[in-house]
C-alpha positions in Angstrom: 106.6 99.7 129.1 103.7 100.2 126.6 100.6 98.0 127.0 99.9 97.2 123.5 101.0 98.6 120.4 98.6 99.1 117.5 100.0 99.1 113.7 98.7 101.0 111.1 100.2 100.2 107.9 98.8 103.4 105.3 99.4 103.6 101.3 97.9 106.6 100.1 96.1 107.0 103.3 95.3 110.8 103.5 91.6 111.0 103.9 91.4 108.4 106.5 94.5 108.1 108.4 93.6 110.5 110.8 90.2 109.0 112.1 91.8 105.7 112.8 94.7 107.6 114.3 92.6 109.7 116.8 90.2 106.6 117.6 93.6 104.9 119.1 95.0 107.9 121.0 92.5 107.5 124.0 95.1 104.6 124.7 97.1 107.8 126.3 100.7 106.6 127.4 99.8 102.8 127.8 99.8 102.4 124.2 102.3 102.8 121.2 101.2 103.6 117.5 103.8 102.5 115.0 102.7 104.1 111.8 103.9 102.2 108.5 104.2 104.4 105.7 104.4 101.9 102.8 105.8 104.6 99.8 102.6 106.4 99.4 102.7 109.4 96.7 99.8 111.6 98.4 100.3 113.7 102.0 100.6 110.2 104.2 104.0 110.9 105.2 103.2 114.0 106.5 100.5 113.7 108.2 102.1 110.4 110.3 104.9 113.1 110.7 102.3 116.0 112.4 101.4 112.8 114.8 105.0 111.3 115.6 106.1 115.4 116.6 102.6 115.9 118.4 102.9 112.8 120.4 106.2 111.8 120.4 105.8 109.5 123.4 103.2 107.3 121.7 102.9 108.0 117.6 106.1 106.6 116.1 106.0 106.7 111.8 108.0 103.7 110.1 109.9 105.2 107.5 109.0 103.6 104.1 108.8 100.2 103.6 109.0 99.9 100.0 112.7 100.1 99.0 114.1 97.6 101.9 111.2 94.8 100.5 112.4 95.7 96.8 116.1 95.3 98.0 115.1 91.7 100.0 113.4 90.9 96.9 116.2 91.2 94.7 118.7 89.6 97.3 115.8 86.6 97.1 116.4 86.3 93.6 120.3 86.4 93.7 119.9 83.5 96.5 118.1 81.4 94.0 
């Protein structure tokens, strides 16, 4: 069971994903990093994938949040 686990939402988040990335890792195995890729257009989902295969017991990436919140926000408006 994981201590604590940190979550690092990124849009367009190349040039500093990384550094907040690595400042977490010295967590080691106590900690989980759930990385939320929210639909970003530049290398983000990439690099949370080099993380999630390098440390696979504490880097997870969150697949895209964009198109579930678009489909909630249509279902919203079908509601009403």
């Amino acid at each position: 069971m994981k201590l604590i686990s940190f979550v690092v939402p990124c849009y367009n988040s190349q040039e500093y994903m990384r550094h907040c990335i690595d400042t977490l890792l010295p967590g080691g195995d106590q900690i989980e990093i759930l990385i939320v890729n929210d639909g970003s257009s530049d290398n983000t989902a990439a690099i949370a994938d080099e993380y999630e295969k390098k440390y696979p017991d504490i880097c997870r990436k969150i697949k895209d949040m964009v198109v579930p919140l678009i489909q909630e926000s249509k279902m919203q408006k079908e509601f009403i």
